[in-house]
C-alpha positions as CSV (number, residue, x, y, z in Angstrom):
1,X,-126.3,-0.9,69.6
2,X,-129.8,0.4,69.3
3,X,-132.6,-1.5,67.6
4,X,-132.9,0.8,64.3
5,X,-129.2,0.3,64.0
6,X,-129.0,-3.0,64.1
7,X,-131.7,-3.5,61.9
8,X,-130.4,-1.5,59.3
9,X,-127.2,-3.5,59.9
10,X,-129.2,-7.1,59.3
11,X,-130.1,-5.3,56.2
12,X,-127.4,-4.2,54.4
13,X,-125.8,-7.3,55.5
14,X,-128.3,-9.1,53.9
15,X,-128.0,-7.7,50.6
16,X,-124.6,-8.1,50.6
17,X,-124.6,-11.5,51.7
18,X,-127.1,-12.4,48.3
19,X,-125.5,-10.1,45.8
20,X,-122.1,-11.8,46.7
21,X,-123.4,-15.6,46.4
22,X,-125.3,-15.1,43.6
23,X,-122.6,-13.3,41.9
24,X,-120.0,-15.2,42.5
25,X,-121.9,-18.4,40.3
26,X,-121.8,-16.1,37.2
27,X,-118.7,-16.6,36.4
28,X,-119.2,-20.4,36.1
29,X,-122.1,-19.7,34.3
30,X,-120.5,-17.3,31.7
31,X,-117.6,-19.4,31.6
32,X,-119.1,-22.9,31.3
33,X,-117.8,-24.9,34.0
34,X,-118.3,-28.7,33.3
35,X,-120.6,-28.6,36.9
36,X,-122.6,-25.4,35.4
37,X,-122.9,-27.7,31.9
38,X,-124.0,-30.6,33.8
39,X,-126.6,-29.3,36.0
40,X,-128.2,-27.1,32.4
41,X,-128.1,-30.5,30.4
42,X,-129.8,-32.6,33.3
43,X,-132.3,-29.5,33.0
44,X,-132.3,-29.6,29.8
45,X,-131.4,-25.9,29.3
46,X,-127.8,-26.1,28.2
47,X,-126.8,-24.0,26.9
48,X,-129.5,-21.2,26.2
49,X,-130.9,-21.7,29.8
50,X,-127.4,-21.4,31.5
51,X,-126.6,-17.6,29.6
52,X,-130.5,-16.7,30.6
53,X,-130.4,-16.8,34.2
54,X,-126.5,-15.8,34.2
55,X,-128.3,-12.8,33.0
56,X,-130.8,-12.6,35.2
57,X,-128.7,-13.4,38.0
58,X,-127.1,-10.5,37.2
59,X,-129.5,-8.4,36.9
60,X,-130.6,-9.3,40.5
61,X,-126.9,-8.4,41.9
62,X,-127.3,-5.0,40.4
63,X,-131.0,-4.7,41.9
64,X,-129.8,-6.0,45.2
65,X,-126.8,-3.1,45.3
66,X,-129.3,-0.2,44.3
67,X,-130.9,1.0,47.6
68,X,-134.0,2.1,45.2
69,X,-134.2,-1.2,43.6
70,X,-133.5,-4.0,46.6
71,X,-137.0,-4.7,46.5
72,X,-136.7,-6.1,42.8
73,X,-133.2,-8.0,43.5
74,X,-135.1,-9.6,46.2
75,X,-138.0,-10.2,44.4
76,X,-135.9,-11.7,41.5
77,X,-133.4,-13.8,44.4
78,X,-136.3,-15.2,45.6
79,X,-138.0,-16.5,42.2
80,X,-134.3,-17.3,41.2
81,X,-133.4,-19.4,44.5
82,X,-137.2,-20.8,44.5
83,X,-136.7,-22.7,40.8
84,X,-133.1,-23.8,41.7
85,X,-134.3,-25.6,44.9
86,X,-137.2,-27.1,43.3
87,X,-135.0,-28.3,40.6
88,X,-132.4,-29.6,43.1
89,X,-135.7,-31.6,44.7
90,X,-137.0,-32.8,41.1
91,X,-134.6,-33.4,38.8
92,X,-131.1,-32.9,40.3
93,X,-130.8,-34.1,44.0
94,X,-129.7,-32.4,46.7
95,X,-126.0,-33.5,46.2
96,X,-124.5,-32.0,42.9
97,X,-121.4,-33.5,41.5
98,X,-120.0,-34.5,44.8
99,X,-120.2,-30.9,46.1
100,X,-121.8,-32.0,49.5
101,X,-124.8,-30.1,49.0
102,X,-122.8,-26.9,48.8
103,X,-125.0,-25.2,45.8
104,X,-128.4,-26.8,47.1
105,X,-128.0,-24.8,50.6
106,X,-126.5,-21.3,49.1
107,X,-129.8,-21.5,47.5
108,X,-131.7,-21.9,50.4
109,X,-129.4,-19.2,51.9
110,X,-130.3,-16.7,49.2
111,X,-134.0,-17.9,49.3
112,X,-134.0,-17.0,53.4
113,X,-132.6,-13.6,52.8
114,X,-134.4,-12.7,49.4
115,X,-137.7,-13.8,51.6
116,X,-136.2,-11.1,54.7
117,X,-135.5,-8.4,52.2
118,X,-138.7,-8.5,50.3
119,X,-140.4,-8.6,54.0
120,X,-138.6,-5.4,55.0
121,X,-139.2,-3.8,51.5
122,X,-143.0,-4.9,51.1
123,X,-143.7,-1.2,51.2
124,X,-142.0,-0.2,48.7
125,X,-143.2,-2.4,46.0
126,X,-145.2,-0.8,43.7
127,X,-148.9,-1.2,43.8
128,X,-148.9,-3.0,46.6
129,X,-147.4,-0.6,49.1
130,X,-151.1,0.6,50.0
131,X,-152.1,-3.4,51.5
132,X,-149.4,-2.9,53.8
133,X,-149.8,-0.6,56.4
């Protein structure tokens, strides 16, 4: 497999790989799963902040499938993943529930790729295409 190929491979994978984690937490988000409840009231943010970021976690799986637009899923996954991991340092823990960890490294996961795709991206964001050369 040539370079260029398996680059664009990493990519889509990529994007495929964060659209599907992220969207597979909405629906314990929408529907209000007692470990989606718990984390929002520990937060605080139950239940306003829970339907918020459902919504803009959405929103980022829609960006994330939209060739045009993978710059602002990523952009969006990584401010996403980047509150959810400092909330898992400051207020939750890394454990959740007795889930081993499981949500605290799909974050980091999602972070990771969010920070790959906005790398490969970077020129297509607006106004700051021209800094990059």
């Amino acid at each position: 497999m040539k370079l260029p190929e398996m680059g664009s491979l990493l990519f889509h994978a990529a994007r495929l790989v964060a659209a599907v984690i992220i969207g597979q937490t909405l629906y314990f988000k929408f529907s209000g799963s007692e470990e989606s409840k718990f984390i929002f009231s520990v937060l605080g943010m139950e239940p306003w902040g829970r339907y918020g970021l459902a919504v803009l976690e959405t929103f980022c799986v829609l960006f994330l499938l939209v060739p045009k637009f993978v710059w602002f899923g990523a952009f969006l996954g990584f401010n996403l993943m980047l509150g959810a991991i400092l909330s898992h340092f400051v207020f939750l823990g890394i454990v959740v529930q007795n889930d081993n960890g499981l949500l605290f490294i799909l974050a980091l996961v999602v972070f990771s790729l969010s920070t790959y795709l906005l790398y490969v991206e970077r020129k297509k964001i607006p106004y700051l295409y021209e800094y990059f050369d």
